[in-house]
VEXDREN-261273 format. One line per 5 residues: their letters; for each residue x, y negated, z of C-alpha. Coordinates in Angstrom, 3 decimals. Layout:
VEXDREN-261273
a> X Y Z ~ ... $
***
This chain:
VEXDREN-261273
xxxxx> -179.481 -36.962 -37.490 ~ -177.148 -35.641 -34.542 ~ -179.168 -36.970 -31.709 ~ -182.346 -34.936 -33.126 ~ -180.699 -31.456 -33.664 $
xxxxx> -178.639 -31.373 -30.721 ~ -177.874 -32.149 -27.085 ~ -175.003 -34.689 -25.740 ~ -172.267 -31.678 -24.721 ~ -169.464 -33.283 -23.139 $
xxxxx> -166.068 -31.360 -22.590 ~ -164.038 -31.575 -19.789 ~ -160.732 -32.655 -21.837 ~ -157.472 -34.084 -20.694 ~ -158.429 -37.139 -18.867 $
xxxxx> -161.420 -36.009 -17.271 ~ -161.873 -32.888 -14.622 ~ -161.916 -28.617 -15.592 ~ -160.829 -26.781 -18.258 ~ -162.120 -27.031 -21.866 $
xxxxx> -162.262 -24.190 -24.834 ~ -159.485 -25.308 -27.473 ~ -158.948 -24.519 -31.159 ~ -156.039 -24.916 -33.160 ~ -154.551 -26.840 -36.733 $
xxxxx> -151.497 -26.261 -38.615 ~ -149.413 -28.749 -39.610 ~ -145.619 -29.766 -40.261 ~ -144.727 -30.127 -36.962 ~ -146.169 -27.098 -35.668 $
xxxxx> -149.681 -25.949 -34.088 ~ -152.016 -28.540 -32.935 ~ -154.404 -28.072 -30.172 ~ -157.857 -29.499 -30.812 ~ -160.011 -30.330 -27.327 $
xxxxx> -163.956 -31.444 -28.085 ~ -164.459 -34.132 -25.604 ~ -168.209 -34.855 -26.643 ~ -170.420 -33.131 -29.541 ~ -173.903 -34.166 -30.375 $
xxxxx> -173.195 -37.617 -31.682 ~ -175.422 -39.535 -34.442 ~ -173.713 -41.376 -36.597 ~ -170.373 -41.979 -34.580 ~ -168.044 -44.793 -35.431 $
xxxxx> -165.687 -46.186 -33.319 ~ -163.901 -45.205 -30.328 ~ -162.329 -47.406 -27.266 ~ -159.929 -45.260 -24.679 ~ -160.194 -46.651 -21.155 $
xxxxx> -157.237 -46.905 -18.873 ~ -157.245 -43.853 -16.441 ~ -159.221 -42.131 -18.783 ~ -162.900 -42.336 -20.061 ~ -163.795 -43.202 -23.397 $
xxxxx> -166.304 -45.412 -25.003 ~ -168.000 -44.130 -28.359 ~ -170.017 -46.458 -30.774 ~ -173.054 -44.870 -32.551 ~ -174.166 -46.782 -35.959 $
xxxxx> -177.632 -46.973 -34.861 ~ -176.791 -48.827 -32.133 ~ -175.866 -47.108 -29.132 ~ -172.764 -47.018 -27.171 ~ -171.449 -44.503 -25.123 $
xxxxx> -169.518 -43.745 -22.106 ~ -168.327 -40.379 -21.704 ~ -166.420 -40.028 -18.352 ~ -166.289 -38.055 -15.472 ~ -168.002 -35.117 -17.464 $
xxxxx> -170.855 -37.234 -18.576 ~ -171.849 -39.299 -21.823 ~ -173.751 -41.850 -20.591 ~ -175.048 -45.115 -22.848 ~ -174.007 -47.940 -22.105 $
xxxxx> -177.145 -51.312 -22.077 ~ -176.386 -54.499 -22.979 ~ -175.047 -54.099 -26.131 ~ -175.607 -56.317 -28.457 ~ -178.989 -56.307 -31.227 $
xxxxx> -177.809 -54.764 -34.745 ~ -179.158 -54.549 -37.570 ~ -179.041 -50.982 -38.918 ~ -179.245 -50.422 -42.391 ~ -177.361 -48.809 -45.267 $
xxxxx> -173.849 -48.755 -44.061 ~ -174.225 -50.951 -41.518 ~ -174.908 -51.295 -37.910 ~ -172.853 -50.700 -34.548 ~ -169.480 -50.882 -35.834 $
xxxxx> -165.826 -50.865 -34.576 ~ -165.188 -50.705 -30.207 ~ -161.953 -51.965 -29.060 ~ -160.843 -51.919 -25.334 ~ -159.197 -54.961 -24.610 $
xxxxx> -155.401 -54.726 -23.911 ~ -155.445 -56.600 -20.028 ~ -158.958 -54.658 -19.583 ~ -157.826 -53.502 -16.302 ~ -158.326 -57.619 -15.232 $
xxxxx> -160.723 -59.198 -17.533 ~ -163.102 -55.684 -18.461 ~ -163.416 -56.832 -22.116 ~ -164.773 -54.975 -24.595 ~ -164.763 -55.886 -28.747 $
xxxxx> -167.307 -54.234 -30.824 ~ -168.155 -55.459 -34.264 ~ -171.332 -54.890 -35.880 ~ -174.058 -55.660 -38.733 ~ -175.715 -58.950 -36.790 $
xxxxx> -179.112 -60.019 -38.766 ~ -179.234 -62.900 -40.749 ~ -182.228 -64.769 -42.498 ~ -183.626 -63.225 -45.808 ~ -180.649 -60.391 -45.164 $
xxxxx> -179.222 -57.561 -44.137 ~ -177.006 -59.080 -41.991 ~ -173.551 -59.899 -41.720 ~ -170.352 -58.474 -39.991 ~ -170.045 -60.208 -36.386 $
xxxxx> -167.666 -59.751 -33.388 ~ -168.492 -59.750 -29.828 ~ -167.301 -59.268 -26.597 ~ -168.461 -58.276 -23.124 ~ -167.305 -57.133 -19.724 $
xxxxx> -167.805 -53.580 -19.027 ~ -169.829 -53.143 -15.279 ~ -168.096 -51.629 -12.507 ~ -170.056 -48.786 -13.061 ~ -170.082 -48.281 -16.273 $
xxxxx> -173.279 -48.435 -17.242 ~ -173.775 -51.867 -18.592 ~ -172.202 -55.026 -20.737 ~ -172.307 -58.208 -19.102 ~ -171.449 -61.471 -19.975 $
xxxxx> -171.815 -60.446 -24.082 ~ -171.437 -63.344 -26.404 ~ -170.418 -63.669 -30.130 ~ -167.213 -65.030 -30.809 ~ -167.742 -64.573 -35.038 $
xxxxx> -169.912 -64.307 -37.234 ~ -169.608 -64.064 -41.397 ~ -171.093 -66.677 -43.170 ~ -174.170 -65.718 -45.844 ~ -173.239 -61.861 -45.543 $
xxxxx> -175.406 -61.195 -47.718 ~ -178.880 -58.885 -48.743 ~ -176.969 -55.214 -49.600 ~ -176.693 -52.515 -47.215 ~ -172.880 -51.965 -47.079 $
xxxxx> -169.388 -52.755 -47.476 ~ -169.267 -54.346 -43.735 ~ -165.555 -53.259 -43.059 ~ -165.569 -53.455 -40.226 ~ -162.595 -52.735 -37.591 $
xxxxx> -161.161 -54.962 -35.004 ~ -157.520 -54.865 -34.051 ~ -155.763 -57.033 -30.848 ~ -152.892 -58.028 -31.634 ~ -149.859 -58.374 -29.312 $
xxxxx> -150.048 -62.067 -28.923 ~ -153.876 -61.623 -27.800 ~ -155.320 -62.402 -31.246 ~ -157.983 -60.637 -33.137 ~ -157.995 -59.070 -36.362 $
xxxxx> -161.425 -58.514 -38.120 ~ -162.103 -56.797 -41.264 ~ -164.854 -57.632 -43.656 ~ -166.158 -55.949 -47.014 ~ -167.303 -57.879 -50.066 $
xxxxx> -170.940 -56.967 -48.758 ~ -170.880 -55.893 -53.103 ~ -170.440 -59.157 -54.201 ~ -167.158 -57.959 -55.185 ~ -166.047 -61.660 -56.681 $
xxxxx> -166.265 -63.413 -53.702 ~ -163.091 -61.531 -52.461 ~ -161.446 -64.307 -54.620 ~ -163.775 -67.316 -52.769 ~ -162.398 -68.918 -49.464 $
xxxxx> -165.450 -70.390 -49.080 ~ -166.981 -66.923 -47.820 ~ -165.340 -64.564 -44.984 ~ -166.135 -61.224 -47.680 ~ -163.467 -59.565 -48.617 $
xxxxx> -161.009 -60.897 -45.781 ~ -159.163 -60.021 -43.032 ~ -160.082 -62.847 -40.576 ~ -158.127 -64.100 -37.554 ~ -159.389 -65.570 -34.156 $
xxxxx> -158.493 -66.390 -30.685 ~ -159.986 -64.221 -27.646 ~ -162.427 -67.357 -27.302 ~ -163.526 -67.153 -30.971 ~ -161.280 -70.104 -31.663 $
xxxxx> -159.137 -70.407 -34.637 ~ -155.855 -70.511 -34.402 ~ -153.986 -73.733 -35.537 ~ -151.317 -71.557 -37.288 ~ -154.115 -70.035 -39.523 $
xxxxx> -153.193 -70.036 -43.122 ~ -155.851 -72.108 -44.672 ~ -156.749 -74.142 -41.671 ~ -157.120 -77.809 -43.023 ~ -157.986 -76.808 -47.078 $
xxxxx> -161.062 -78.054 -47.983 ~ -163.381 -75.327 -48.598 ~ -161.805 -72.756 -47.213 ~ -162.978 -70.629 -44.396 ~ -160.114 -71.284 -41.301 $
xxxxx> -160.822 -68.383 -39.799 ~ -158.776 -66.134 -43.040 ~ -155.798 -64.549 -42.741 ~ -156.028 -62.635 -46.008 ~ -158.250 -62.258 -48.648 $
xxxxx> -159.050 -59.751 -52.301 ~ -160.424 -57.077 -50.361 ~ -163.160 -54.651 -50.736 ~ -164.015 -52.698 -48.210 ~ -161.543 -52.500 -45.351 $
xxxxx> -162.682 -49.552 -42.689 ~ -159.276 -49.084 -41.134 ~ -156.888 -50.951 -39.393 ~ -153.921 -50.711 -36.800 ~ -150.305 -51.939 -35.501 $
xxxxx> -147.164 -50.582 -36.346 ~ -144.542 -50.685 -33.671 ~ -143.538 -53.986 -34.272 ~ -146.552 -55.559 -34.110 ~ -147.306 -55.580 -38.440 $
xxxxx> -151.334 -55.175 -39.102 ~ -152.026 -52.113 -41.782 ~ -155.329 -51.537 -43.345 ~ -156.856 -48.805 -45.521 ~ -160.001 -49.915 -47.902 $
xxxxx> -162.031 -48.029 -50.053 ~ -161.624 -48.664 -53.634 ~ -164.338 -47.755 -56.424 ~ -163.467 -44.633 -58.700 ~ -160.086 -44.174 -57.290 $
xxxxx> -157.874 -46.917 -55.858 ~ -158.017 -46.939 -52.148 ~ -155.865 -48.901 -50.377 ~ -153.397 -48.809 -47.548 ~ -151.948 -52.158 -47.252 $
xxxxx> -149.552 -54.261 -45.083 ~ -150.987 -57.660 -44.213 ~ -149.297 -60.575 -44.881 ~ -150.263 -64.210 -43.622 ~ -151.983 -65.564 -46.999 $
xxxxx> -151.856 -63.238 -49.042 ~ -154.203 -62.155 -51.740 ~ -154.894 -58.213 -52.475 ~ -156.255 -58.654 -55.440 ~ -159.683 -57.232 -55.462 $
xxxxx> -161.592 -56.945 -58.049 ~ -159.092 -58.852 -60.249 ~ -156.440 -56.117 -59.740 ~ -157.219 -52.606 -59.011 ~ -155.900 -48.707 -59.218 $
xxxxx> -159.301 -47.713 -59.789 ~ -162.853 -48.051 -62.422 ~ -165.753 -49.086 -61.737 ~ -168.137 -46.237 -60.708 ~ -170.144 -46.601 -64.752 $
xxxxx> -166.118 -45.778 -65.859 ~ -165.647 -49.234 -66.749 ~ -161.761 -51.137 -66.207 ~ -162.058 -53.194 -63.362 ~ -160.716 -56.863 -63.336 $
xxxxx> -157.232 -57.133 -65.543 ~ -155.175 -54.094 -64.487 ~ -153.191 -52.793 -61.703 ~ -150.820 -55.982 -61.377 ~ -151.141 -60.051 -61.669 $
xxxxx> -148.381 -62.517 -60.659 ~ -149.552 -63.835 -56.992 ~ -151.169 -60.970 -56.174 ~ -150.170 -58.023 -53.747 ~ -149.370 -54.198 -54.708 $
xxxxx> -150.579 -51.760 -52.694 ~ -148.189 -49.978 -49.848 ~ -149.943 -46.818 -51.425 ~ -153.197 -45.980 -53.076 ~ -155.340 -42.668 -53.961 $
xxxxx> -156.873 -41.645 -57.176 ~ -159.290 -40.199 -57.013 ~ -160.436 -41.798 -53.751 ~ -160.492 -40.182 -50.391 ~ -163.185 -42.953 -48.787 $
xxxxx> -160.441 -44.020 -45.788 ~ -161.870 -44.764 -42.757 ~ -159.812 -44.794 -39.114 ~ -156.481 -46.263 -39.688 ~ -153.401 -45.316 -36.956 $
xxxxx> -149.763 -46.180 -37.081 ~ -147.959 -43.400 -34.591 ~ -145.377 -44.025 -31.777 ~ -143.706 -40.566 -31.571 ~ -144.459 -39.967 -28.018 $
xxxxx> -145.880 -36.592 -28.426 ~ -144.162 -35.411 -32.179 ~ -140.951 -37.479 -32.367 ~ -140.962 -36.556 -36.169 ~ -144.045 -38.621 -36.793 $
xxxxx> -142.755 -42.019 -35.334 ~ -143.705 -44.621 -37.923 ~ -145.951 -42.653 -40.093 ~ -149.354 -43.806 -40.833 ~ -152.483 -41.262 -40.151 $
xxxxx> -155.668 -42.412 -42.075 ~ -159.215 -40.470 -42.123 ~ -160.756 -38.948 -45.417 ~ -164.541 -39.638 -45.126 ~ -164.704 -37.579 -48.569 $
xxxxx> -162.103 -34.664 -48.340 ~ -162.738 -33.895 -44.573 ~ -159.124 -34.346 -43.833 ~ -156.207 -36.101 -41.756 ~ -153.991 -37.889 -44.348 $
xxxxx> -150.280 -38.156 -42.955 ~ -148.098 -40.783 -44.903 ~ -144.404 -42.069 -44.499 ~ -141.807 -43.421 -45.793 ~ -140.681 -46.472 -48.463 $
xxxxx> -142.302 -46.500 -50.485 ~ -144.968 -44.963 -48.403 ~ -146.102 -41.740 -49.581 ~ -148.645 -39.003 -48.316 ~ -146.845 -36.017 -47.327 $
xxxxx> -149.751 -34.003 -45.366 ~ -152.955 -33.180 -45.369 ~ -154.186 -31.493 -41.763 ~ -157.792 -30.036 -41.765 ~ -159.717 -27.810 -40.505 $
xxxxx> -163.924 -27.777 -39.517 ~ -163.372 -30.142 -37.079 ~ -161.771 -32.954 -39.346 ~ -165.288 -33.015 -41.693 ~ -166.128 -36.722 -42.419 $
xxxxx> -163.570 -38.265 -40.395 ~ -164.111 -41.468 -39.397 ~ -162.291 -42.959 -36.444 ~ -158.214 -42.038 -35.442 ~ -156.386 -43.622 -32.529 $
xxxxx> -153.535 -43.330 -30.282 ~ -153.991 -42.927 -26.648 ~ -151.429 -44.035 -24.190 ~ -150.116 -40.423 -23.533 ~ -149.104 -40.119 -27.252 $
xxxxx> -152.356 -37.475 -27.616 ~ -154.311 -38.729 -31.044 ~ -158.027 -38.751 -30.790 ~ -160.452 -38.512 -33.641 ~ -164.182 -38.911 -34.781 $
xxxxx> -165.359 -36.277 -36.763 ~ -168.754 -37.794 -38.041 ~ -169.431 -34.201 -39.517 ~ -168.991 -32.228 -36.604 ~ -171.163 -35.333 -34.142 $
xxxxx> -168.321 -35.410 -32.040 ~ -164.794 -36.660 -30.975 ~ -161.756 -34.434 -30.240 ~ -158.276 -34.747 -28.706 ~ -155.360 -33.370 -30.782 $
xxxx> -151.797 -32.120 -28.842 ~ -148.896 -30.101 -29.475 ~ -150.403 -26.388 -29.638 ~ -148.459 -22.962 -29.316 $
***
C-alpha cells in the first residue's frame, strides 16, 4: 500500500507556489511536460480541480485529500465507506457554481445489510479552510447492490443544465443490466437535490427504477462531456470488449446480451455482437485495456486534439487518444508515469491532469519543448 511505503510529497506545480522538477512524453503533437503535483498516494481514484487552484484527491480506502498551497492535507467529514474488493471512496467532482454553493460530489461503496454495499452519491460543502465537509448528505443510493466486491462504476458527471450523471456496474450480476427494477448496470440521472427529474425516461413505468437514464452496462469507470454537452462513457468488458459509448436518453447497451468480448472461462457471451434495439459501441478494444478516467478535450492547449476522447488503460499503463467517425484510437502516450492510470481530466487552463495509481500520485501534463 502507498501510504505504508512512502511519505505524502507534494510538488509545487502550476497552480500552487515554486518551481517543480519536470519530465517529458512524446506524442503526436509534440513533447509533453509531465509536473508531479503529489506522490505517495494509496489507492488513488478520483480527482476534483478547485477554482484558483488546489485539488482534491479521493483515496479508495476512504480518505480524501486536499493538496494546496504546497500541502496534502485530508479532508474529515467524509462520508463512511465500505472498503472492499473494488470498492470504496469512489469518484470526486467539484461542483460547477462551487465558488457560491462549495459543493462537492463524491460517490462511493455505502454499506448495505447482509452486503458489500452499494454505489451511493453524496454531497457536501467544502469548509472555508479546507479542512472539512459540512453539511454531507446522500442524495442516491442503489437499490440491493448486492454481496460481491466490485463492478461499482462509479463516476459522477454535472451536466450543463445542473444534473447529475452516475454510473453503476452490474455489482456481477451481469443479467440485471437488462432489469429496470435494479439501478446495476445503468447510467442514472438526478437533480442536485437527489430528485428525479420529470423528463426521466422511465419515470411513470411500473417497475422501473425513475432514476435511469440508460441501462445494459457492465462496468462503467469513465465518464465526461463533449463540447456540446453529450455524456461519453468507457466500461470494462470481460475478455475483450470494452466500451466507449455515447449516451442516449433510453437506450439499452446491450450487456451481457450483446458483447465484443468472452466470458473470462472463453465462453460466447449473450447472442453476439449485435441485436435489433440494442446500441453498438462508438468503439471497443479486444483484448481489453480495463478503461478507467474518461475525458473529452477542448483544444485549449493542443488545438489538434479538440474533440478527441482521452481514456486511461488500467492494464497497458497507457493514455489512449481516440477521434474521429467512426471513432478510432490513433495514440497511445506512455511513459512510467502513466502505470495503472486511473483518473484523466481537463482543467480550466486546457492543462490535462492524471492519476497514475501505479506511480501513488497525480501529475499535470503541458505542451513540452
Amino acid at each position: 500500500m502507498f501510504r505504508k511505503l512512502f511519505p505524502i510529497i507534494v510538488s509545487l506545480a502550476a497552480g500552487f507556489a515554486g518551481p517543480v522538477t519536470a519530465q517529458e512524453l512524446q506524442s503526436a503533437a509534440g513533447p509533453l511536460r509531465l509536473e508531479r503535483v503529489v506522490s505517495g498516494l494509496d489507492a488513488p481514484w478520483g480527482l476534483g480541480l478547485l477554482p484558483g487552484g488546489g485539488v482534491l484527491v479521493s483515496e479508495r480506502g476512504g480518505r480524501l485529500l486536499l493538496v494546496a498551497d504546497g500541502q496534502a492535507r485530508p479532508v474529515a467529514g467524509v462520508p463512511k465507506v465500505r472498503a472492499q474488493g473494488q470498492g470504496g471512496l469512489l469518484d470526486v467532482t467539484v461542483a460547477r457554481d462551487f465558488a457560491q454553493s462549495r459543493e462537492v460530489f463524491l460517490t462511493f461503496a455505502k454499506a448495505q445489510p447482509g452486503g458489500a454495499g452499494g454505489t451511493a452519491l453524496a454531497v457536501g460543502r467544502l469548509s472555508a479552510s479546507g479542512d472539512r465537509l459540512e453539511s454531507v448528505r446522500i442524495l442516491f443510493e442503489a437499490a440491493d447492490g448486492g454481496s460481491g466486491g466490485r463492478h461499482f462504476g462509479s463516476r459522477v458527471v454535472e451536466a450543463p443544465d445542473g444534473k447529475l450523471f452516475v454510473t453503476i456496474g452490474d455489482r456481477g450480476k451481469r443479467d440485471l443490466a437488462q432489469d429496470l427494477s435494479t439501478h446495476n448496470g445503468t447510467v442514472i440521472r438526478i437533480n442536485r437535490d437527489g430528485s428525479v427529474p420529470a423528463d426521466n425516461p422511465f419515470v411513470g413505468q411500473s417497475g422501473a427504477r425513475p432514476e435511469i437514464w440508460s441501462y445494459g452496462h457492465r462496468n462503467p469507470q469513465g465518464a465526461g462531456l463533449d463540447g456540446q454537452g453529450r455524456l461519453w462513457i468507457s466500461e470494462h468488458g470481460a475478455r475483450g470488449g470494452d466500451e466507449v459509448n455515447r449516451i442516449r436518453k433510453g437506450a439499452n447497451y446491450g450487456w451481457p446480451v450483446i458483447s465484443y468480448g468472452r466470458h473470462y472461462s472463453g465462453a460466447k457471451i449473450g447472442e453476439g455482437t449485435a441485436k435489433p434495439g440494442m446500441e453498438q459501441p462508438a468503439h471497443y478494444w479486444d483484448p481489453s485495456i480495463a478503461p478507467s478516467g474518461l475525458m473529452v478535450y477542448s483544444g485549449k492547449l493542443w488545438p489538434e486534439w479538440r474533440g478527441d476522447i482521452f481514456v486511461g488503460a488500467l492494464k497497458f499503463d497507457h493514455i489512449a487518444r481516440l477521434e474521429g467517425t467512426p471513432l478510432r484510437e490513433v495514440e497511445q502516450i506512455s511513459g512510467p508515469e502513466t502505470e495503472r492510470l486511473r483518473d484523466i481530466v481537463e482543467a480550466p487552463d486546457g492543462s490535462i491532469w492524471f492519476i497514475s495509481v501505479g506511480q501513488g500520485a497525480v501529475y499535470r501534463m503541458t505542451p513540452g519543448g
